[in-house]
C-alpha positions as CSV (number, residue, x, y, z in Angstrom):
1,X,0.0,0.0,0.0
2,X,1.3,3.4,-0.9
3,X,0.5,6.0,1.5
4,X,0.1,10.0,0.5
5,X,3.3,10.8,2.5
6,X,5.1,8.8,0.0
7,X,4.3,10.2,-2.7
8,X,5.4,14.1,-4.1
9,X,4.1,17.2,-2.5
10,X,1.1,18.1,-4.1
11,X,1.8,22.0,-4.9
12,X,-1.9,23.1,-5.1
13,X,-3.9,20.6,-3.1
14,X,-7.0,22.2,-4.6
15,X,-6.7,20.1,-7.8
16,X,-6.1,16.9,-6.4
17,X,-3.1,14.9,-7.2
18,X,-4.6,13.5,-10.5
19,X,-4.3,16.8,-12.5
20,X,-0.8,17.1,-10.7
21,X,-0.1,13.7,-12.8
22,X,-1.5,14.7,-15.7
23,X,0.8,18.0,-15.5
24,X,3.9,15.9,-14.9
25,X,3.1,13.5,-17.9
26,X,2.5,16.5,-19.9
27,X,5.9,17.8,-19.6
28,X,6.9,14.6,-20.2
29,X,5.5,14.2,-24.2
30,X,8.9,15.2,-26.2
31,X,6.4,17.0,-29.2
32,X,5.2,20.8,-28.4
33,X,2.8,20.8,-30.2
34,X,1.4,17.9,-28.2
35,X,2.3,19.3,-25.4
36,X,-0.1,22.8,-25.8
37,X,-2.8,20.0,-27.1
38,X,-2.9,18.4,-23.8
39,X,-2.2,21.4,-21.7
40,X,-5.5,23.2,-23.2
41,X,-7.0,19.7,-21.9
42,X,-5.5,20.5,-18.6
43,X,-6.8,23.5,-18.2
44,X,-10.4,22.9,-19.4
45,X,-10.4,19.9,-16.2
46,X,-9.2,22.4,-13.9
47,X,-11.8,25.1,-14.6
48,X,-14.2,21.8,-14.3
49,X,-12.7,21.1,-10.7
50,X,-13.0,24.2,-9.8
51,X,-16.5,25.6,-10.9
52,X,-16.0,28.8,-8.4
53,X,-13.2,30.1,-10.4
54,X,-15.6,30.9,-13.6
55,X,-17.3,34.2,-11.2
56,X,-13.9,35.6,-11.1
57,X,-12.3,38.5,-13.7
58,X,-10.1,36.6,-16.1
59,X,-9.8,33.3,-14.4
60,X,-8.8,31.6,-17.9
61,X,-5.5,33.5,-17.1
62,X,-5.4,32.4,-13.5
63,X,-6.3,28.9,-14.4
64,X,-2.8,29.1,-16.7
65,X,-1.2,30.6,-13.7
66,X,-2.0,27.8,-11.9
67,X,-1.4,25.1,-14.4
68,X,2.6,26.8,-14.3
69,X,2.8,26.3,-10.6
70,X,1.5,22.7,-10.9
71,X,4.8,22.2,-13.7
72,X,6.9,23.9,-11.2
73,X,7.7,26.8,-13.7
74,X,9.0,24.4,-16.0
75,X,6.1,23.7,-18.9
76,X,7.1,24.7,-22.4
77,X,3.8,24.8,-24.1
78,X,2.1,27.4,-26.4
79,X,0.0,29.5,-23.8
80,X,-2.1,32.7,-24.8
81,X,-1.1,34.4,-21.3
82,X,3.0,35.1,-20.2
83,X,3.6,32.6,-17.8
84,X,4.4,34.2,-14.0
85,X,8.0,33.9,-12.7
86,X,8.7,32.7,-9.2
87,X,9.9,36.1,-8.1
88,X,6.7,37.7,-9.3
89,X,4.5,35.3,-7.2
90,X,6.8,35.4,-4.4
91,X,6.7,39.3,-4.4
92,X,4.8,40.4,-1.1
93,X,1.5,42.7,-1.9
94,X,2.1,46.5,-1.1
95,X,1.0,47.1,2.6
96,X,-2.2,49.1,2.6
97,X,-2.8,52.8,3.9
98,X,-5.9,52.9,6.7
99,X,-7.3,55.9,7.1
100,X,-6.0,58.8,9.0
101,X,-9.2,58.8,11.3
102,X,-8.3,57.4,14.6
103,X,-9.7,57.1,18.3
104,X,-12.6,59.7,18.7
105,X,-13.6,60.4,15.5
106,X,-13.2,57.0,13.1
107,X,-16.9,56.9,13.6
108,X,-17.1,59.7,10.9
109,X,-15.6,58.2,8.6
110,X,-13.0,58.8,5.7
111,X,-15.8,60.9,3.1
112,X,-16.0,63.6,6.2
113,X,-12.1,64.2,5.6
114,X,-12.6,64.6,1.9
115,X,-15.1,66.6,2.3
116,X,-13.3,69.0,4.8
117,X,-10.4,69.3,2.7
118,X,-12.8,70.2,-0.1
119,X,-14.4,72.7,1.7
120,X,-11.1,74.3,2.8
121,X,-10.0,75.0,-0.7
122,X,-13.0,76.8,-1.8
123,X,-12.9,80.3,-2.2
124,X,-14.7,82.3,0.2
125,X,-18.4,82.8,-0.1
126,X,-22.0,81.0,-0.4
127,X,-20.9,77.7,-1.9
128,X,-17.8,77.2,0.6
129,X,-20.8,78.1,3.7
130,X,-23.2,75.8,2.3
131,X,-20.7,72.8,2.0
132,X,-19.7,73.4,5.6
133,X,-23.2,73.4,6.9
134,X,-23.6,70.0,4.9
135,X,-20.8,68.6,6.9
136,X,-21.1,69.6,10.4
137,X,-25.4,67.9,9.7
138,X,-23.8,64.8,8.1
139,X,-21.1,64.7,11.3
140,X,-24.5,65.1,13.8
141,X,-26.0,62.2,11.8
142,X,-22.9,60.0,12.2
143,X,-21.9,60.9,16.3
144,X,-25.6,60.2,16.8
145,X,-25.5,56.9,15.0
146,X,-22.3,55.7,16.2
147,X,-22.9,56.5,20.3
148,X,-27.2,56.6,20.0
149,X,-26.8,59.9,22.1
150,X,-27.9,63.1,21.4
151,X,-25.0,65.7,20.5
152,X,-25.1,69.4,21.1
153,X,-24.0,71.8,18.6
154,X,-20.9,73.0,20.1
155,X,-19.5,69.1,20.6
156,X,-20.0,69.2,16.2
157,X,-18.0,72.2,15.7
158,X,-15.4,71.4,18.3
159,X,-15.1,68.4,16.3
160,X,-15.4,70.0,13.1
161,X,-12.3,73.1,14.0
162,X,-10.4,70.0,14.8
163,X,-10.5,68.2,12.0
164,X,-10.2,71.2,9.6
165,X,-7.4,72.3,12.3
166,X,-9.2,75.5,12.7
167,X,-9.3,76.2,8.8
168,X,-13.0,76.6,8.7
169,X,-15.0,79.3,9.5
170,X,-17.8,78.3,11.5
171,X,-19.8,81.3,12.5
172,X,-21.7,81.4,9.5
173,X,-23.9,78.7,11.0
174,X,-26.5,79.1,14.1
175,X,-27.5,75.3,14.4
176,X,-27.4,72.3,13.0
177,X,-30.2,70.1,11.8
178,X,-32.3,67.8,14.7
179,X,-30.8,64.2,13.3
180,X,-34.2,62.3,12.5
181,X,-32.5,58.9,13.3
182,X,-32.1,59.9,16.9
183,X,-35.6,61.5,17.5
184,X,-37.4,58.8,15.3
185,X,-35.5,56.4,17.4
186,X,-36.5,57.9,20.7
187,X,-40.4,58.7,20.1
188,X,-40.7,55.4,18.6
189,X,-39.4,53.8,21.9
190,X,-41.9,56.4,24.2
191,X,-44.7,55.2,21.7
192,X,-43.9,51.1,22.8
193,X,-43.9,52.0,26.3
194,X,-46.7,53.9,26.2
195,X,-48.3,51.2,24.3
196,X,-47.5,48.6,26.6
197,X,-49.0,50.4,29.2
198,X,-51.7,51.5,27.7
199,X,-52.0,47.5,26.9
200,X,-51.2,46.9,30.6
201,X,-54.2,49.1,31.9
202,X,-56.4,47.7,29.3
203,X,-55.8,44.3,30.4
204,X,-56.6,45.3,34.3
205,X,-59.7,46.9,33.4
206,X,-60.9,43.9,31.4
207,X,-59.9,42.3,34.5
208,X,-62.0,44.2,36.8
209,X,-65.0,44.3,34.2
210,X,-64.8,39.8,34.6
211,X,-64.7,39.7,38.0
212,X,-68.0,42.2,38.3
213,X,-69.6,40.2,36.3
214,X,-68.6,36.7,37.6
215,X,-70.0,38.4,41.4
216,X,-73.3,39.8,39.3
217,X,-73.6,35.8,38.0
218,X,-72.9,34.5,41.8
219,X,-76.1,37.0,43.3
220,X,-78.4,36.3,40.7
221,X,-78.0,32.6,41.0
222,X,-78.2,32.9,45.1
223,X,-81.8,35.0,44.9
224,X,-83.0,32.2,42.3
225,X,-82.1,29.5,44.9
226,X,-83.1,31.3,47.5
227,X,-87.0,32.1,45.7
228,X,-87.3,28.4,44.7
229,X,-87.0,27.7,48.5
């Protein structure tokens, strides 16, 4: 019996060790043009193993990518994509930027900062006062969202001067907007509890409206019995 652990590393366990056979047996055939034949082969049975691949942009390429990784960078076939050297996929991605938001105010998010920085570079006038009165609304919207508390004005532009580090002008506007989602929010939950106990007090006097009756039922039935005797 031959177990797996004797047998070669499979270098993409994904497609099993039978297309990692028929790779090696491809490189193996001394004509090129037979070679391509049975490569195009290949790669049609891969893209039938792997079904998941077809969603993704360009995946005949990767599917040639991978095919080259099964031959261990060592297939000469005819191939309509360049073939990937080991440096290149051995090359470690770029590390991403995050966003310069941090502690307090990454709950406003990274449009707020573009749209500061636009603001700062318009020109002085109706436009530039509109845009910041957009902001410091959108900035209510967002605090109240993020920590389901109501915000004064003067915690928004606190905010606002230091984000802009005190490039905006801010005395152009008197107050800011009342954020729907926090009032909604809030008269919706006074309306349940006045519901439930309005609910609560209709289910006492329902109560109270039984119980008469049930002592109305008990007299009447006593002044029958007590006639019949």
């Amino acid at each position: 019996m031959e177990y797996n652990t004797q047998r070669t590393q499979l270098h993409m366990p994904e497609y099993g060790r039978i297309i990692q056979q028929l790779v090696e047996r491809c490189k193996e055939l001394p004509n090129k043009e037979e070679r391509s034949e049975m490569a195009m082969a290949i790669i049609d049975f891969m893209g039938q193993r792997n079904p998941q691949l077809r969603d993704e942009e360009n995946y005949k390429h990767k599917l040639w990518d991978h095919l080259f990784i099964l031959a261990e960078y060592d297939l000469d076939v005819e191939s309509p994509y360049p073939f990937p050297t080991r440096e290149q996929l051995a090359e470690k991605p770029k590390r991403m930027e995050y966003p310069k938001l941090q502690g307090d105010f990454k709950f406003y998010g990274k449009s707020i900062l573009q749209l500061i920085e636009k603001a700062i570079e318009l020109e002085p006038g109706d436009e530039k006062e509109a845009l910041i009165e957009v902001i410091a609304n959108n900035m209510k919207k967002s605090y109240n969202v993020y920590n389901k508390e109501h915000v004064t004005d003067d915690v928004i532009f606190r905010h606002l001067k230091e984000l802009s580090a005190n490039r905006l002008d801010l005395t152009g506007i008197e107050s800011l907007e009342k954020s729907k989602i926090y009032y909604t929010s809030n008269n919706n939950s006074r309306n349940n509890s006045n519901n439930g106990r309005n609910n609560s007090n209709n289910g006492r006097s329902n109560s109270n409206i039984n119980n008469k009756d049930q002592t109305n039922k008990r007299r009447h039935n006593n002044n029958n019995h007590k006639n019949r005797k």
